[in-house]
C-alpha positions as CSV (number, residue, x, y, z in Angstrom):
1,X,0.0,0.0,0.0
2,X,1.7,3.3,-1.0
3,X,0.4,6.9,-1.2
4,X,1.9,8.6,-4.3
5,X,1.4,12.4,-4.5
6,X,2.8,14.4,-7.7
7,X,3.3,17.6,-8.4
8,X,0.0,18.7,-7.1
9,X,-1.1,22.3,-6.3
10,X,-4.3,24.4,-5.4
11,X,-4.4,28.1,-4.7
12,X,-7.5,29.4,-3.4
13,X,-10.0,32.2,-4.8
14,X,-8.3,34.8,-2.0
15,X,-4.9,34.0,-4.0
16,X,-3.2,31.9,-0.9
17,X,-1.5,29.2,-2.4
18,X,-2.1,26.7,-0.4
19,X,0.1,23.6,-2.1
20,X,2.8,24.6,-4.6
21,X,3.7,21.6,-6.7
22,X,4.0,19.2,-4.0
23,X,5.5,15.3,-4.5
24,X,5.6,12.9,-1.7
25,X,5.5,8.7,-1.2
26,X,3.7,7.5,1.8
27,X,4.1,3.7,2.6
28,X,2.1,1.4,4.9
29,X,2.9,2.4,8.9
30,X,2.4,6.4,11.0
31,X,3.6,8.6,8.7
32,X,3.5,12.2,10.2
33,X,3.0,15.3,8.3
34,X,4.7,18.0,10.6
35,X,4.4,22.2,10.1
36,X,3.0,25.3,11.5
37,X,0.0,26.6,11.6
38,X,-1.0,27.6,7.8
39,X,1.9,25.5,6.2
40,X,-0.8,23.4,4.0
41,X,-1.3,20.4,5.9
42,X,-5.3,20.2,6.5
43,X,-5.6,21.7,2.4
44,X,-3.5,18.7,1.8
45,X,-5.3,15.8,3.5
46,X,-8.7,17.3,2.5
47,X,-7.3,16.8,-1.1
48,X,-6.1,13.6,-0.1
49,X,-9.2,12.5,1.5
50,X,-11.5,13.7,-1.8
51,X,-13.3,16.6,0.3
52,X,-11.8,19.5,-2.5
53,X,-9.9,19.0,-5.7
54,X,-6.5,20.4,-6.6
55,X,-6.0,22.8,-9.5
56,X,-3.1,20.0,-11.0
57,X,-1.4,17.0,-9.9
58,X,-2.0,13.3,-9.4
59,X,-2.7,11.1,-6.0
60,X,-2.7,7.3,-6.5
61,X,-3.3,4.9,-3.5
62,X,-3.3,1.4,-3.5
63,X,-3.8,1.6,-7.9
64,X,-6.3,3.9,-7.2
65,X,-6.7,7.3,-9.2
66,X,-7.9,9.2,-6.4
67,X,-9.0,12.3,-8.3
68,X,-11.3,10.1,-11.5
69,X,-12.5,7.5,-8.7
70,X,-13.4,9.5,-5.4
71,X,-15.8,6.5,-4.2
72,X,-13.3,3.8,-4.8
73,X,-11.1,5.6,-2.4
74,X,-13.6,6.5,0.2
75,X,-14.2,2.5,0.5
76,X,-11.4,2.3,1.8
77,X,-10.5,6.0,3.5
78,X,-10.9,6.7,7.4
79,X,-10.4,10.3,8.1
80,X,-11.0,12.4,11.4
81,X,-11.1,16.4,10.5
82,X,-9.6,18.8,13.1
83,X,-13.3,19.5,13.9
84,X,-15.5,16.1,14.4
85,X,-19.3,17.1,14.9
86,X,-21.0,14.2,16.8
87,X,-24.9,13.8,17.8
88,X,-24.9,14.8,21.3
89,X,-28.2,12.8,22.8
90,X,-27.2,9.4,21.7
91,X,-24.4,6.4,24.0
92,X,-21.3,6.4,22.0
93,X,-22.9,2.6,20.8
94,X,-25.6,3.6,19.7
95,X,-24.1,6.3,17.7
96,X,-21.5,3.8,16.1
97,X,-24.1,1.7,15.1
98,X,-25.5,4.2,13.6
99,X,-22.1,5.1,11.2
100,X,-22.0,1.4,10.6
101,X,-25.6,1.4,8.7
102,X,-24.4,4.5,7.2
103,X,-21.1,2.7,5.7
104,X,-23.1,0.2,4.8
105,X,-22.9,-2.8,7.6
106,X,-26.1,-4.1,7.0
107,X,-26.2,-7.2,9.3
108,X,-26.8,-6.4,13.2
109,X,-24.8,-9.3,14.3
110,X,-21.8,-7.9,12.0
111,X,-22.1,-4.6,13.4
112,X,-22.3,-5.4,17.3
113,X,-19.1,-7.3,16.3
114,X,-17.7,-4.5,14.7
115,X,-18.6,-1.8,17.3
116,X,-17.5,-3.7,20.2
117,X,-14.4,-4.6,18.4
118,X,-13.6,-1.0,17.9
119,X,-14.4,0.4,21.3
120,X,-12.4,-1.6,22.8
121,X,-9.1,-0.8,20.4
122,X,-9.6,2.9,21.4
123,X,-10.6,2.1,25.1
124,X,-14.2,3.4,24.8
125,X,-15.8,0.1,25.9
126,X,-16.4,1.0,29.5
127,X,-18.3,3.7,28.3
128,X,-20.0,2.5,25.6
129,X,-23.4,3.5,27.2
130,X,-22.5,7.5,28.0
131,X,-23.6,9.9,26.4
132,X,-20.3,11.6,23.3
133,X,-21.1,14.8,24.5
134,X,-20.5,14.2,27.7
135,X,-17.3,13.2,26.7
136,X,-13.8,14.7,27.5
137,X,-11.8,16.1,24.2
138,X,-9.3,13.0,24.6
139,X,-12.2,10.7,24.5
140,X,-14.1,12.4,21.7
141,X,-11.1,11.7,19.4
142,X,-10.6,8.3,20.5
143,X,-14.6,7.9,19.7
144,X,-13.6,9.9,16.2
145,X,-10.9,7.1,15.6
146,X,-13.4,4.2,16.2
147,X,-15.6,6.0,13.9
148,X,-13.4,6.1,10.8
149,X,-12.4,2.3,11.9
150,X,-15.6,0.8,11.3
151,X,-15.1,-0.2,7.9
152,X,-11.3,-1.4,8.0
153,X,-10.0,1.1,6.0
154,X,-6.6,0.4,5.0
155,X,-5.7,5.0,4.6
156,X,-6.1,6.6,7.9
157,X,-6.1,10.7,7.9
158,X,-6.0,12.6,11.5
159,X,-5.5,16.5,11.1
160,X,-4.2,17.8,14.4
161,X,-5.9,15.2,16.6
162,X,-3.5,16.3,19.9
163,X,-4.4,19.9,19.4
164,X,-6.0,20.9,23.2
165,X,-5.8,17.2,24.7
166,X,-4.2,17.5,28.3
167,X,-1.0,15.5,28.6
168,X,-3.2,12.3,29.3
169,X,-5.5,12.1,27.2
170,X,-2.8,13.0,24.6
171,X,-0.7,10.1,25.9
172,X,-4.1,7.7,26.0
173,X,-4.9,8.8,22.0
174,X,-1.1,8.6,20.5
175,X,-1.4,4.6,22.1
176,X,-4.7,4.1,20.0
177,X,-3.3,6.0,17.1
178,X,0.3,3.4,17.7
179,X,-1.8,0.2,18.1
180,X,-3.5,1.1,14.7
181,X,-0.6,2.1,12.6
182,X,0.7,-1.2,12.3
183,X,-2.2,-2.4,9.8
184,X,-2.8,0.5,8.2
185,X,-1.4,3.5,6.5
186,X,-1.7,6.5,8.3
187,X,-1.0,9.9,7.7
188,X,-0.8,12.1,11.2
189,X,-0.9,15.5,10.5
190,X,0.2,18.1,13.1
191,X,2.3,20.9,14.1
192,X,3.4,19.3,17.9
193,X,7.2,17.8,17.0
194,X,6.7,15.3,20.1
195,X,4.1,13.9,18.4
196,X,5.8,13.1,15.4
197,X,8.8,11.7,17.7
198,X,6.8,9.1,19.7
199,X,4.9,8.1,16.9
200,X,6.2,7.6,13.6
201,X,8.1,5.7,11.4
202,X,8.9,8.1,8.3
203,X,7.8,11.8,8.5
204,X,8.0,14.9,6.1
205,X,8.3,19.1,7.0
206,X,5.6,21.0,5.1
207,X,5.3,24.7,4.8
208,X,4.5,27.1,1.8
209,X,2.7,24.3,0.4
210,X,5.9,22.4,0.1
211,X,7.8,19.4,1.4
212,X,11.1,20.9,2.7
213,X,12.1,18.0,4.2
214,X,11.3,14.3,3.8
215,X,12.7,10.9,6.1
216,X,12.9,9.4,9.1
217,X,12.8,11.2,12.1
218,X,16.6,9.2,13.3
219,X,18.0,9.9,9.6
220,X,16.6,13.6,9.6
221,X,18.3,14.0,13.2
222,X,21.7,12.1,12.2
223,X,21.8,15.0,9.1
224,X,22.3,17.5,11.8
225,X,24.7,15.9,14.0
226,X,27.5,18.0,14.1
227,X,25.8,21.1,13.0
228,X,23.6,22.6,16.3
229,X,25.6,24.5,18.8
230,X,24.5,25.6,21.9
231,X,25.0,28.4,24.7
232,X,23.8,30.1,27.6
233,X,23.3,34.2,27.5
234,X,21.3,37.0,29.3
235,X,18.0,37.8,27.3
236,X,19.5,41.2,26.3
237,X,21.7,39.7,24.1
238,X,19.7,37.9,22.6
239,X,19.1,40.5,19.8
240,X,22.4,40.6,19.0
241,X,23.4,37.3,18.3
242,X,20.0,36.5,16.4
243,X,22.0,39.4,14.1
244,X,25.5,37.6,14.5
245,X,24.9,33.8,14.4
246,X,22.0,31.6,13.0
247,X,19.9,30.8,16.3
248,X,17.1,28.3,15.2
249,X,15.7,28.7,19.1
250,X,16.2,29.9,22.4
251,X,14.5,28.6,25.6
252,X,14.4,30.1,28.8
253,X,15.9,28.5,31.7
254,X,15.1,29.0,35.8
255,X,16.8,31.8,36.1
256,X,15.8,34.1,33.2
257,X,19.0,33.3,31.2
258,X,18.4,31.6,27.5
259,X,19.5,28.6,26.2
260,X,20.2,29.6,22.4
261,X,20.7,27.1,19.7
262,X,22.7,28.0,16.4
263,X,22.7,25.9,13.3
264,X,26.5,26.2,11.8
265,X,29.1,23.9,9.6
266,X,31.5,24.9,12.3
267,X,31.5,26.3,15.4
268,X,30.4,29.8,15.6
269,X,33.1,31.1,18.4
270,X,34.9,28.8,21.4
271,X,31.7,30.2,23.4
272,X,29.7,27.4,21.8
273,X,29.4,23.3,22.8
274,X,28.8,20.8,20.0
275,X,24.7,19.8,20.5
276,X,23.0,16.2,20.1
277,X,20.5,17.4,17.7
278,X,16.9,16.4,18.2
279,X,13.5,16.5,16.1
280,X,13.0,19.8,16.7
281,X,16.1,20.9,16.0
282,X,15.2,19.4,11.9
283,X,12.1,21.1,12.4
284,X,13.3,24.7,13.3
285,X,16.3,24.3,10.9
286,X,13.9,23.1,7.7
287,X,11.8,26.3,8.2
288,X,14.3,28.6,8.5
289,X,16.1,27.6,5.7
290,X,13.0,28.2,4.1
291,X,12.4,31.9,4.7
């Protein structure tokens, strides 16, 4: 099962170009799709997922043409929006069964089997019989991932699913989101680095409606090794070396100092100790070197 995007673009009527002749390969396993706010990503998985079309370009899934056969691929497709509207006044059961008629599940014996099955891979079982709007966030994405599960689709989409979970419910839904990317491709969309790092196997940068950078999170990371330097200075002077040296970031530590990083071939100045780079180090480096 592989994902091929190429060369595809769509600018909208307000002139924002929103992907800019865009190629990417996504294989079976988490895939994440990591950039800021506005780089492209939810224009690109709606394209993906058949909810808008691109002005040019080709997707092909699994010998699919997604763009001539839109229903051949939603057969198979399971995608959770950043915004998931449920039915507030029915039991998260109920309201499954419900999406399972809808997808076409006609037998009740297949879809208790099916619904069951699905609540308890996003640990929802125990409370099958509540009420989804009485739900926390956490659990109303888990519910949106047993939603999109019900027909076994072998493409996942989630756009941004960790946005405003709490630390545990973000740890419960990246274990769901784990268990089911072994069987399935699935494309994680989000702007949170972390995420990316606990979760997937092969990732790509996206901003301007491009890819700027495309890998492994370890081989992305091993790129940089050599390259991120690091030092400790009073916020004042912060200005000036952003002007002198190429910081990528700067963190503030207990005691109001800064902990800059600088992205060099060689070290700027003996001031500087040789950094272990990390994920967010590719990230701030691959949109920077895009501005």
């Amino acid at each position: 099962m592989k994902l091929k995007i190429t060369n595809l673009s769509k600018t909208y009527k307000n002139g924002v170009k929103a992907l800019d002749h865009l190629n990417l390969e996504i294989g079976a396993g988490m895939f994440g799709l990591l950039g800021p706010n506005g780089a492209g990503k939810s224009s690109l998985m709606r394209t993906i997922a058949t909810l808008q079309k691109p002005d040019s370009g080709s997707i092909e899934f699994d010998g699919i043409n997604i763009l001539e056969n839109e229903m051949e691929l939603r057969k198979v497709l399971g995608y959770l929006p950043q915004e998931f509207g449920v039915y507030p006044n029915m039991s998260a059961k109920n309201l499954l069964d419900y999406f399972a008629r809808l997808k076409g599940i006609s037998s009740a014996k297949e879809r208790d089997a099916i619904v069951k099955k699905v609540l308890e891979v996003t640990n929802l079982y125990d409370q099958r019989n509540k009420h989804v709007s009485g739900y926390s966030g956490g659990m109303k994405q888990r519910f949106g991932i047993a939603q999109l599960l019900l027909n076994n689709p072998k493409l996942i989409i989630v756009d941004e699913p960790t946005a405003g979970l709490d630390p545990a419910e973000r740890h419960r839904f990246l274990n769901v989101l784990r268990e089911i990317g072994t069987n399935h491709t699935v494309i994680f969309s989000t702007h949170i680095v972390d995420d990316v790092k606990e979760l997937c196997h092969n990732m790509a940068i996206l901003n301007g409606g491009k890819i700027l950078a495309h890998g492994t999170p370890k081989e992305a990371e091993d790129r940089l090794r050599g390259h991120i330097w690091t030092k400790i200075i009073i916020r004042e002077d912060l200005e000036e070396y952003k002007a002198n040296f190429n910081v990528i970031s700067e963190k503030y530590n207990q005691d109001n100092t800064l902990n800059i990083k600088v992205y060099s071939e060689t070290a700027p100045n003996d001031t500087f100790i040789n950094a272990e780079p990390q994920l967010e180090d590719v990230y701030f480096v691959a949109l920077k070197s895009d501005q």
